[in-house]
N, CA, C and O atoms as a CHARMM CRD file, in Angstrom:
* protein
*
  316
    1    1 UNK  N    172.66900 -18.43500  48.22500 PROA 1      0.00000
    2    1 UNK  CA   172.32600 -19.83200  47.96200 PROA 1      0.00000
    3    1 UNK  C    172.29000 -20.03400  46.44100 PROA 1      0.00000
    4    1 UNK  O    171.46200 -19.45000  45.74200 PROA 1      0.00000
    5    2 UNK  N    173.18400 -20.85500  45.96000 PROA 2      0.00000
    6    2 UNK  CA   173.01900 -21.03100  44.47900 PROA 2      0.00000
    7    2 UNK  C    171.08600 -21.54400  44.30600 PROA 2      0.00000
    8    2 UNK  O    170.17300 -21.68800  45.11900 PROA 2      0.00000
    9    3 UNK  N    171.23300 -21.70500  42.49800 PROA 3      0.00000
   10    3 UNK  CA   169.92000 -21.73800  41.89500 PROA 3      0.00000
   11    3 UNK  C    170.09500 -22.73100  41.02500 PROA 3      0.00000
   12    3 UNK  O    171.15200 -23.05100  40.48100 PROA 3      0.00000
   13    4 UNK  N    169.00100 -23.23100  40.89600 PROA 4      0.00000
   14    4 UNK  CA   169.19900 -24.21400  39.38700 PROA 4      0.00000
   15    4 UNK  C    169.12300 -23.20100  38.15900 PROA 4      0.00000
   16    4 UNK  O    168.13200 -22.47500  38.09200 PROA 4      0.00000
   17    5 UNK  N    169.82900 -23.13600  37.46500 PROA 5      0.00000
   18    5 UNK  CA   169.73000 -22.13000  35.92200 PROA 5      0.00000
   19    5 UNK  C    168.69900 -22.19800  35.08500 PROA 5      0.00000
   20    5 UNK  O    168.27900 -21.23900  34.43700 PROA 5      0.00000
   21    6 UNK  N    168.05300 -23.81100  35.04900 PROA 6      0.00000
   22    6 UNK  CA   166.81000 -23.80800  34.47800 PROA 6      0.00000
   23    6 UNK  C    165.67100 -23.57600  35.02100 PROA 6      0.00000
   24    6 UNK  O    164.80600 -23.02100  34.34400 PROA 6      0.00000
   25    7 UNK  N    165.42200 -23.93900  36.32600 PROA 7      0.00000
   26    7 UNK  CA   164.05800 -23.61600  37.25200 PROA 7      0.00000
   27    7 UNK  C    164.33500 -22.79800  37.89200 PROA 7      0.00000
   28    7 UNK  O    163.40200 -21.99700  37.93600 PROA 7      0.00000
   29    8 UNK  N    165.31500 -22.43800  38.59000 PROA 8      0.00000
   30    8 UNK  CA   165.07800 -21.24100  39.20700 PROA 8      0.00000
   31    8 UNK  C    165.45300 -21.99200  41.20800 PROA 8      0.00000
   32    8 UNK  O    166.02600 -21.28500  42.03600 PROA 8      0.00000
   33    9 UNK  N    165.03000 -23.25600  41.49000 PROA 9      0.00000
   34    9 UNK  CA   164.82900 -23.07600  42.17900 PROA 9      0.00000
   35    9 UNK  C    166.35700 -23.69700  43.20300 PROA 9      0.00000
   36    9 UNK  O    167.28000 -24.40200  42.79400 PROA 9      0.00000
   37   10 UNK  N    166.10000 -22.99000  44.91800 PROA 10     0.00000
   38   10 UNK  CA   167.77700 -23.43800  45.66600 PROA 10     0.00000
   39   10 UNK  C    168.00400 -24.20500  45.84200 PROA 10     0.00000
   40   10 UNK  O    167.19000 -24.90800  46.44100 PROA 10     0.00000
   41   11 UNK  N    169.46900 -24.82000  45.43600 PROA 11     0.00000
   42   11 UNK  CA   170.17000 -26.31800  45.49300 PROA 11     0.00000
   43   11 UNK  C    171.08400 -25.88900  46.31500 PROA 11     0.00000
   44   11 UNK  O    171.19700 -24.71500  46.66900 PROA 11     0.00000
   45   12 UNK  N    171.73600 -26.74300  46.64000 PROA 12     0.00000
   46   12 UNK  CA   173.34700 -26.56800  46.65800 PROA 12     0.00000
   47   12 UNK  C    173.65100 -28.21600  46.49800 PROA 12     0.00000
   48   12 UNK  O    172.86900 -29.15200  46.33300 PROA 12     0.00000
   49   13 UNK  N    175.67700 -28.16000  46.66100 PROA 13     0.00000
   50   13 UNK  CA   176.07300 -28.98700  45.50200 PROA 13     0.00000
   51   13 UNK  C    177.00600 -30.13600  46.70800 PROA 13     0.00000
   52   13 UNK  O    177.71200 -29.73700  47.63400 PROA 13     0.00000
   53   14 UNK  N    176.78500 -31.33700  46.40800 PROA 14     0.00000
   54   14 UNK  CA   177.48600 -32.35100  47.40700 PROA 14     0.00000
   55   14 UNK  C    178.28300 -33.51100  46.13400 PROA 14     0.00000
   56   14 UNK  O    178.11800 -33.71500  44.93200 PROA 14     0.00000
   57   15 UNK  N    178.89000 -33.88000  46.86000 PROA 15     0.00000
   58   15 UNK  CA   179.92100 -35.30800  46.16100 PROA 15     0.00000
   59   15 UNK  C    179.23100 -36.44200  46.57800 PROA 15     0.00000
   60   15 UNK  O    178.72200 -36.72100  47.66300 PROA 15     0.00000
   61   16 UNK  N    179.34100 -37.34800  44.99700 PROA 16     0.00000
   62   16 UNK  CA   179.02200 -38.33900  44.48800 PROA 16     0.00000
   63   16 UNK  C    179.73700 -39.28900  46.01000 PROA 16     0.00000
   64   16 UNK  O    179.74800 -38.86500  47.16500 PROA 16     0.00000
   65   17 UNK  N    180.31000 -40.72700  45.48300 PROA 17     0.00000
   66   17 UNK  CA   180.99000 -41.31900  45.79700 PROA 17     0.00000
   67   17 UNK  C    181.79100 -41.57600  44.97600 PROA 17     0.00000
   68   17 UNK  O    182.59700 -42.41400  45.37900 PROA 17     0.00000
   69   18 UNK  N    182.00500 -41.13500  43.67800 PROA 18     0.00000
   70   18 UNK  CA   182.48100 -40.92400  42.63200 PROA 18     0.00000
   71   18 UNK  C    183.36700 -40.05600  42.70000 PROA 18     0.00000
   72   18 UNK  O    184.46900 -40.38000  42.25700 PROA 18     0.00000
   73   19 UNK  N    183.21400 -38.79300  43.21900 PROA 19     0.00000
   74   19 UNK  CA   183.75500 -37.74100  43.55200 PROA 19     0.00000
   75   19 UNK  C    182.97700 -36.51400  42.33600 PROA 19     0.00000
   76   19 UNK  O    183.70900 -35.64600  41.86000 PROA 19     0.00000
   77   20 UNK  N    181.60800 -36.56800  41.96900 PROA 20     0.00000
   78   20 UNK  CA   181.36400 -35.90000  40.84000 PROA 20     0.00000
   79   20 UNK  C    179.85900 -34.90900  41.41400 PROA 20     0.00000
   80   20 UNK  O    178.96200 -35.35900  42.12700 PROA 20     0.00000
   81   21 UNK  N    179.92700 -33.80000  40.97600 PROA 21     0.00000
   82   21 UNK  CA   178.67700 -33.02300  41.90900 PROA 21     0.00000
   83   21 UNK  C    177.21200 -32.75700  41.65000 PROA 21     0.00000
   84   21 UNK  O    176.80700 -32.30100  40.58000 PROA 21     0.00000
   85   22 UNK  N    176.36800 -33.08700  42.75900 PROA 22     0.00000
   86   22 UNK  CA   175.15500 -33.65800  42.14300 PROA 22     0.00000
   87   22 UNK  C    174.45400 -32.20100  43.06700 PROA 22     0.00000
   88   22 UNK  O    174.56100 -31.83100  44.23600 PROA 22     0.00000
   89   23 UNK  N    173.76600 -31.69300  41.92800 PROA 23     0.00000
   90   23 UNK  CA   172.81200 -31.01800  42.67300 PROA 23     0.00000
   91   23 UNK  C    171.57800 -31.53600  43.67100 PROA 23     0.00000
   92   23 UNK  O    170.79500 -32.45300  43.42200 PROA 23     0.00000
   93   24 UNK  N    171.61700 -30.68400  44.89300 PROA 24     0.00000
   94   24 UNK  CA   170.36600 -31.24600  45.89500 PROA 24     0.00000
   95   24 UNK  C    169.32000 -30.36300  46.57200 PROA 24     0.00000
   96   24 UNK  O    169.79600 -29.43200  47.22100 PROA 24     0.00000
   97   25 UNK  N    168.02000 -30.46700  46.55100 PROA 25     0.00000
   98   25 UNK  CA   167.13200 -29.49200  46.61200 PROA 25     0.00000
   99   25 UNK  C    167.32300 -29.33700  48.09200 PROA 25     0.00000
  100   25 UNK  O    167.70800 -30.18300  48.89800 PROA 25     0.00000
  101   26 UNK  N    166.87800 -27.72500  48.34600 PROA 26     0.00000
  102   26 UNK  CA   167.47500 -27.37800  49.48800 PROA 26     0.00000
  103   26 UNK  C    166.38300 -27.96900  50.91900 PROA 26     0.00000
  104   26 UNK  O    166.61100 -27.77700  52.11300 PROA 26     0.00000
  105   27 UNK  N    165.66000 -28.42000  50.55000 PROA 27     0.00000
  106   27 UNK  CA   164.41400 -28.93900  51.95400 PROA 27     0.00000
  107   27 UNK  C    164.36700 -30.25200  52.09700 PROA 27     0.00000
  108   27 UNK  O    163.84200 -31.09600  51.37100 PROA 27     0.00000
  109   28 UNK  N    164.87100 -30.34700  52.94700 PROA 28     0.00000
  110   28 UNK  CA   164.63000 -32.43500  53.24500 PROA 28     0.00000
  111   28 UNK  C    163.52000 -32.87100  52.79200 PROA 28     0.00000
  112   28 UNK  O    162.55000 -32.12000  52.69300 PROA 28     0.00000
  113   29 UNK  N    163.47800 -34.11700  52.45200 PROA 29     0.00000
  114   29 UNK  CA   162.06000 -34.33800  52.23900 PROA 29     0.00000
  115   29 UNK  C    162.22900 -35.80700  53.04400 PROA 29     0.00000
  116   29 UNK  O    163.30800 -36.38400  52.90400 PROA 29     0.00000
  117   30 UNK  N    161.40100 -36.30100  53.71300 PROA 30     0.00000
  118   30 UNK  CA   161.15800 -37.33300  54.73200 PROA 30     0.00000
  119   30 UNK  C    161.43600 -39.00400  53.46600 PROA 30     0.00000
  120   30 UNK  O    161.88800 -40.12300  53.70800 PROA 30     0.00000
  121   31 UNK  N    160.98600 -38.47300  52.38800 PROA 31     0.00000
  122   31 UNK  CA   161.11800 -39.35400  51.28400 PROA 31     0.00000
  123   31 UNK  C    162.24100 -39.71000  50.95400 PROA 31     0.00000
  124   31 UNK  O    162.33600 -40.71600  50.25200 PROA 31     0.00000
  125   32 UNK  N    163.13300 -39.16900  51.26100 PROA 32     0.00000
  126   32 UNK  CA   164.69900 -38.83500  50.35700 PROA 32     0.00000
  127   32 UNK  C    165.50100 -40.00300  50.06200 PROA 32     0.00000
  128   32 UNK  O    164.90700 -41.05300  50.30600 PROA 32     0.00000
  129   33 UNK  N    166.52000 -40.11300  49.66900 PROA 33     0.00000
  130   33 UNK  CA   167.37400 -41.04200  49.95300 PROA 33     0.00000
  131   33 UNK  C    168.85800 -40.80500  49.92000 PROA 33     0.00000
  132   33 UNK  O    169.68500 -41.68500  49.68100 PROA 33     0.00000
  133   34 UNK  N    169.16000 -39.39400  50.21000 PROA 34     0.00000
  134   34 UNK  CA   170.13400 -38.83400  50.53600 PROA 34     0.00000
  135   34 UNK  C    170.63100 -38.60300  51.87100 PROA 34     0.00000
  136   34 UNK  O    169.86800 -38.06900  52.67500 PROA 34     0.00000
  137   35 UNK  N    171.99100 -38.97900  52.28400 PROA 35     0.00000
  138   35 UNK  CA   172.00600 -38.29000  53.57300 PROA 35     0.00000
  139   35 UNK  C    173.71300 -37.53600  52.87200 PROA 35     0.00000
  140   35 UNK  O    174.60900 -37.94500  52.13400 PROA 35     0.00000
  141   36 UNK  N    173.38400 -36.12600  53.72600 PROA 36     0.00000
  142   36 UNK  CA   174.42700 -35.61700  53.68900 PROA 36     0.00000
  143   36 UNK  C    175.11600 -35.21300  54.89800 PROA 36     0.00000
  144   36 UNK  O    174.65300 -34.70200  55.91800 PROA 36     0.00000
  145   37 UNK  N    176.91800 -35.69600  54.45000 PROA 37     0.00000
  146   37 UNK  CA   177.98100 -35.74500  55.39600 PROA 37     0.00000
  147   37 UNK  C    178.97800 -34.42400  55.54100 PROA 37     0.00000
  148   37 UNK  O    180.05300 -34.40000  54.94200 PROA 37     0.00000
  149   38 UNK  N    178.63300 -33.56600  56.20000 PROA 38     0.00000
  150   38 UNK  CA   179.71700 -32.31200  56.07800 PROA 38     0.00000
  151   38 UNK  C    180.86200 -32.52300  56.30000 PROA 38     0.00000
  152   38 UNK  O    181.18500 -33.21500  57.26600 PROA 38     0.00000
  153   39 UNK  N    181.83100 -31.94500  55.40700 PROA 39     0.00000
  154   39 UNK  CA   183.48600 -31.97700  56.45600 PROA 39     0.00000
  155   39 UNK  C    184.00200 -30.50500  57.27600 PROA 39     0.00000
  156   39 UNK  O    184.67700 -29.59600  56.79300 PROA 39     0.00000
  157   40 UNK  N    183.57600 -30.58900  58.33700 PROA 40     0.00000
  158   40 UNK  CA   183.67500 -29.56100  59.15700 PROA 40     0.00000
  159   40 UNK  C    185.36500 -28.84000  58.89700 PROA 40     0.00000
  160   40 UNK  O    185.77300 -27.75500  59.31000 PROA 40     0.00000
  161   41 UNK  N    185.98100 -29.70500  58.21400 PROA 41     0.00000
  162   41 UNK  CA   187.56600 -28.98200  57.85700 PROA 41     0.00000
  163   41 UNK  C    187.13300 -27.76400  56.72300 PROA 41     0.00000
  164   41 UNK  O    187.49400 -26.59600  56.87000 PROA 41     0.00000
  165   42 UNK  N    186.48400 -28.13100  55.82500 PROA 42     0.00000
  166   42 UNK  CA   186.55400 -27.52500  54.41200 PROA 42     0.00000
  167   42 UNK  C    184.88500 -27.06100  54.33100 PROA 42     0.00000
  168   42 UNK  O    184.39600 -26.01100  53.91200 PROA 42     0.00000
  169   43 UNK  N    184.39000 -27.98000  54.76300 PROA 43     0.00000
  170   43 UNK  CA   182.33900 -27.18500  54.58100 PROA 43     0.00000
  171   43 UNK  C    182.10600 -27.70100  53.41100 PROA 43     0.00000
  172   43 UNK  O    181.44700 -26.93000  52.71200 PROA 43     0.00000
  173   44 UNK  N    182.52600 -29.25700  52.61000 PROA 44     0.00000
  174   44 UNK  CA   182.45900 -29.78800  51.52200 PROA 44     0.00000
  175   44 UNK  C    181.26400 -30.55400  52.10600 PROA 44     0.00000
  176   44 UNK  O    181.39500 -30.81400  53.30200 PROA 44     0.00000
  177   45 UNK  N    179.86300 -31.06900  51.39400 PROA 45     0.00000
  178   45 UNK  CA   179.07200 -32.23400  51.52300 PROA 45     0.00000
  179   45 UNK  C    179.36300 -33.26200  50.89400 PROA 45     0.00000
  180   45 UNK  O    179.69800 -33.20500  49.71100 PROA 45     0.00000
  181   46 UNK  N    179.29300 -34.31900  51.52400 PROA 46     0.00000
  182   46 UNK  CA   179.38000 -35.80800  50.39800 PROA 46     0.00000
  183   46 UNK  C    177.89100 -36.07400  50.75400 PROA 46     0.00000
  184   46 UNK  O    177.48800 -36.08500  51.91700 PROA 46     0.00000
  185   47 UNK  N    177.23800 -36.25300  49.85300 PROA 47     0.00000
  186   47 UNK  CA   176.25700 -37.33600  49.05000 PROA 47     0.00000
  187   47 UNK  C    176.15500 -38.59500  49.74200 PROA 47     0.00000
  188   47 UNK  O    176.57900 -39.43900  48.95300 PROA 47     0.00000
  189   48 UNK  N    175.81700 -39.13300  50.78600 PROA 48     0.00000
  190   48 UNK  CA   175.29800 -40.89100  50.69000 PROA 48     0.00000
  191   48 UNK  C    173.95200 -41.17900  50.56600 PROA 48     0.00000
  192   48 UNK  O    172.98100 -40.79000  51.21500 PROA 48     0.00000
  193   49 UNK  N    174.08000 -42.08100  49.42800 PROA 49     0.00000
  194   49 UNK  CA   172.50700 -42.85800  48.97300 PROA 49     0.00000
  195   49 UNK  C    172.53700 -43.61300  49.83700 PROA 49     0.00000
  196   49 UNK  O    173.47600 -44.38600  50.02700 PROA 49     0.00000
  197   50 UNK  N    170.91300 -43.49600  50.94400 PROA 50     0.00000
  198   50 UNK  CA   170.90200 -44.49900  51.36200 PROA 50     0.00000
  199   50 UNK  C    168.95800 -45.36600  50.98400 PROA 50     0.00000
  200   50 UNK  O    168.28200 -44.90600  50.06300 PROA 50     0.00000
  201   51 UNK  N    168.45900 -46.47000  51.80200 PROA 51     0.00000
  202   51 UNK  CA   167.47600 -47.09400  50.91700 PROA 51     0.00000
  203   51 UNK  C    166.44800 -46.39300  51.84900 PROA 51     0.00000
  204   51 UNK  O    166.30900 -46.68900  53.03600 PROA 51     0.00000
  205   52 UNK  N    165.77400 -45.47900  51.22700 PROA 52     0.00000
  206   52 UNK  CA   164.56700 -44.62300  51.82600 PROA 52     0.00000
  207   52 UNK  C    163.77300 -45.48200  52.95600 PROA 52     0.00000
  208   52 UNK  O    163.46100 -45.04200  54.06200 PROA 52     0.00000
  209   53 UNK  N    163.49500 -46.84600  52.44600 PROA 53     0.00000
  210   53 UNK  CA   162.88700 -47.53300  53.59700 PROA 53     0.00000
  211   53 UNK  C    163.08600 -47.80500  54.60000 PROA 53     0.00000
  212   53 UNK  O    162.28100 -48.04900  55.49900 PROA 53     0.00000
  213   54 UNK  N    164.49400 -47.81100  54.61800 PROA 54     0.00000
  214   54 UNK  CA   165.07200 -48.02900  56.00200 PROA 54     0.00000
  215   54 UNK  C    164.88100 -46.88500  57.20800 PROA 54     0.00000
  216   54 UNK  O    165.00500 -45.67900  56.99700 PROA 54     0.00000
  217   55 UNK  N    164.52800 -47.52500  58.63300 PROA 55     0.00000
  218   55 UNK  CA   164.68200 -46.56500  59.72500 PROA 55     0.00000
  219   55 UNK  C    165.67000 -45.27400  59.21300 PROA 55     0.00000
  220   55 UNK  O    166.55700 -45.40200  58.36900 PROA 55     0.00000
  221   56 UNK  N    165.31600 -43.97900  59.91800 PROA 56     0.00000
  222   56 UNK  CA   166.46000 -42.96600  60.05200 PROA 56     0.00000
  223   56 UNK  C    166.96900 -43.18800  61.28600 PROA 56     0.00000
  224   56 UNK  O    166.29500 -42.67800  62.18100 PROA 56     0.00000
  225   57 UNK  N    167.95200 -43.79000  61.63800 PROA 57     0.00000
  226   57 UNK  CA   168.18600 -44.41700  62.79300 PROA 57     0.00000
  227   57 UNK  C    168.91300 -43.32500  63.13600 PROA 57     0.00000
  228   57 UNK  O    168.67200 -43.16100  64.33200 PROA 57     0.00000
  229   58 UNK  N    169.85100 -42.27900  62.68100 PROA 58     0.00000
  230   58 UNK  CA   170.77300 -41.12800  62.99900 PROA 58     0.00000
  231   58 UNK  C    169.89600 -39.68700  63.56200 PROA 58     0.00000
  232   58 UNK  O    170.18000 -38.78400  64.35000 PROA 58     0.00000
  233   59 UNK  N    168.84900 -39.96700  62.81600 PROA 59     0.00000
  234   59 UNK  CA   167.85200 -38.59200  62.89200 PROA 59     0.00000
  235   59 UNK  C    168.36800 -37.85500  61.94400 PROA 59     0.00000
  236   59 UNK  O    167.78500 -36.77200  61.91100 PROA 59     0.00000
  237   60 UNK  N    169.34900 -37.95800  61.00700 PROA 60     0.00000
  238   60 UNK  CA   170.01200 -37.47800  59.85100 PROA 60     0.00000
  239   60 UNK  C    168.52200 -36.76000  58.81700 PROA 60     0.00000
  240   60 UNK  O    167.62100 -37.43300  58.31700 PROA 60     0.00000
  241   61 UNK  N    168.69600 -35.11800  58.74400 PROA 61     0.00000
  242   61 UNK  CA   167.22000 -35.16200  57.48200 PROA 61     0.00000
  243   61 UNK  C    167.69100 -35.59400  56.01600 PROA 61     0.00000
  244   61 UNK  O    168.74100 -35.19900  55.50900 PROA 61     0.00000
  245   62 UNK  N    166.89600 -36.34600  55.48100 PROA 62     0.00000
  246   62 UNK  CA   167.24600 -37.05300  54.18800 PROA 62     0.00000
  247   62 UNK  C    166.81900 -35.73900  52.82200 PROA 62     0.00000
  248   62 UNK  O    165.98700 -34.83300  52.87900 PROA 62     0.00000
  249   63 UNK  N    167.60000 -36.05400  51.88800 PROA 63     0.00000
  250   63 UNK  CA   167.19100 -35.12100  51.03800 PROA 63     0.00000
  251   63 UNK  C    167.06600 -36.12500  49.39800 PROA 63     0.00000
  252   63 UNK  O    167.29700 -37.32600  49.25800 PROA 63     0.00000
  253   64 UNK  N    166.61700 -35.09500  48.31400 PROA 64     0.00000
  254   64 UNK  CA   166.05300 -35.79000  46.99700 PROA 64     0.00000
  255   64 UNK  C    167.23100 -35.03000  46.18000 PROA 64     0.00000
  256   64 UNK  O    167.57900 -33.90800  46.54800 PROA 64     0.00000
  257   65 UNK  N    167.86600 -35.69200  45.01100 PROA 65     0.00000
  258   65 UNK  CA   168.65000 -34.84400  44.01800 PROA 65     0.00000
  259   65 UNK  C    167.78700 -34.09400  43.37600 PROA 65     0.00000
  260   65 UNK  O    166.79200 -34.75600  43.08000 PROA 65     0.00000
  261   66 UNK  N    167.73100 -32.96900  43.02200 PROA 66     0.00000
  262   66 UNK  CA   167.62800 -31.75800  41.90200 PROA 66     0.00000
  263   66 UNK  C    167.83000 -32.58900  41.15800 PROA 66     0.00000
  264   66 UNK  O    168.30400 -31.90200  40.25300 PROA 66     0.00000
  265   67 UNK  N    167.85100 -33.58900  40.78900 PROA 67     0.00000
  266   67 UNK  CA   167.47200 -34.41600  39.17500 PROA 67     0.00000
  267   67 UNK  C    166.37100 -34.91600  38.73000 PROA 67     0.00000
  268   67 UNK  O    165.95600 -35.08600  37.58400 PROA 67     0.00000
  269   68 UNK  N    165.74900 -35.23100  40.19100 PROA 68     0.00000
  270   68 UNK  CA   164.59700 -36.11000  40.34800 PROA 68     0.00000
  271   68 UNK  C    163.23500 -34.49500  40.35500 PROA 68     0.00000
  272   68 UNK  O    162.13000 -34.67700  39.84500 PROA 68     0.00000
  273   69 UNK  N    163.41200 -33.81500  40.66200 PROA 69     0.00000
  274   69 UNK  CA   162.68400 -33.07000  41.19000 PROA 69     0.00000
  275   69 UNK  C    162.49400 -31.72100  39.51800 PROA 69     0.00000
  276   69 UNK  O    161.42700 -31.27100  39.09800 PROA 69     0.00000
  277   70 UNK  N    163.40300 -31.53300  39.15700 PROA 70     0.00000
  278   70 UNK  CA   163.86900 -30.17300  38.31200 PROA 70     0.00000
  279   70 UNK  C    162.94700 -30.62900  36.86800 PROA 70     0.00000
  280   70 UNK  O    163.12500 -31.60200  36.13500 PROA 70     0.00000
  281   71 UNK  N    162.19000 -29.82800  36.80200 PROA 71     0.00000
  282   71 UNK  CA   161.56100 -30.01000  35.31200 PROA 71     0.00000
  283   71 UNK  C    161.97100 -30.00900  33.97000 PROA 71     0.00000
  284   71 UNK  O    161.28800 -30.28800  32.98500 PROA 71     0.00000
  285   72 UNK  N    163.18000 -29.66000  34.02300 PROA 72     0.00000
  286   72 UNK  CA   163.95500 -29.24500  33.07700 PROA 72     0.00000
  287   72 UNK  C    164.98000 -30.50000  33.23700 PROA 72     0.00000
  288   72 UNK  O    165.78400 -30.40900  32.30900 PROA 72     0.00000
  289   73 UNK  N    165.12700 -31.07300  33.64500 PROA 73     0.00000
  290   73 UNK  CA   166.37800 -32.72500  34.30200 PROA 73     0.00000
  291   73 UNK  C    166.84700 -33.11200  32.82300 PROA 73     0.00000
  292   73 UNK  O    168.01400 -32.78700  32.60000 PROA 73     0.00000
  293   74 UNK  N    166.19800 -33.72000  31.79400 PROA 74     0.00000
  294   74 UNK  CA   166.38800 -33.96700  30.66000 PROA 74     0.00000
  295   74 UNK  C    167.61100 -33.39800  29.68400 PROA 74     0.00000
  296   74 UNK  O    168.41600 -33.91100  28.90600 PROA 74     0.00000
  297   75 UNK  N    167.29100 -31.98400  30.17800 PROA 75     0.00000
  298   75 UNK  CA   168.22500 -31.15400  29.77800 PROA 75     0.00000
  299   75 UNK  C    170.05500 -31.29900  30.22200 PROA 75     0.00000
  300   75 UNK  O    171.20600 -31.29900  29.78400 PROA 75     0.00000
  301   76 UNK  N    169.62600 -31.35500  30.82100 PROA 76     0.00000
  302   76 UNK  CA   171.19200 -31.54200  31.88300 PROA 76     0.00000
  303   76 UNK  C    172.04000 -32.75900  31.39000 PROA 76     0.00000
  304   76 UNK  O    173.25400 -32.72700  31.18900 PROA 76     0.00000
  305   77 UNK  N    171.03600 -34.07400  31.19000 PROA 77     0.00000
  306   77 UNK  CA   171.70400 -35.21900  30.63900 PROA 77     0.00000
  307   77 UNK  C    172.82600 -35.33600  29.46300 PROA 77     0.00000
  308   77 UNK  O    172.87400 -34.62900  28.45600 PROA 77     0.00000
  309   78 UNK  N    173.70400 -36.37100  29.81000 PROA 78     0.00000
  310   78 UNK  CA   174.69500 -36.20400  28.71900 PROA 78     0.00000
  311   78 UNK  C    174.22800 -37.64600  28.16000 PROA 78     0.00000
  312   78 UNK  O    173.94400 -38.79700  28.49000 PROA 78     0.00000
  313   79 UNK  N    174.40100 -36.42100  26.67400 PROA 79     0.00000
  314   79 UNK  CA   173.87900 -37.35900  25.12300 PROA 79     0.00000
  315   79 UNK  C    175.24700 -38.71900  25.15800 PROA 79     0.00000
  316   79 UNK  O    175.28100 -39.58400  24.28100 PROA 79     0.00000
């Protein structure tokens, strides 16, 4: 399971809608506003933001980016 380099702690890595890769902490959190879409061809995740408030009408577990969460986030940003 990859790591974040600065904390230490397990992500792994899904597509934007952008097509650009966002780290995501590895435990759903009921809070989230992620749902992730596997492609059972390749084992690629895409990324959909969706609005936390809304029903989980799929039963889909929602997850938080490793941006929001990583203590070190600041770091990562481009100047």
């Amino acid at each position: 399971m990859p790591t974040c380099r600065k904390c230490n702690a397990e992500i792994f890595w899904a597509l934007t809608k952008n097509d650009v890769l966002m780290p995501i902490d590895v435990e759903p959190d009921p809070d989230g506003n992620i749902e992730i879409e596997t492609n059972e061809l390749d084992g690629s995740n895409r990324a959909m933001v969706v609005d936390p408030k809304q029903a989980n009408l799929f039963g889909k577990p929602r997850y938080v980016s490793h941006f929001v969460t990583c203590p070190h986030a600041k770091e990562f940003r481009k100047k």
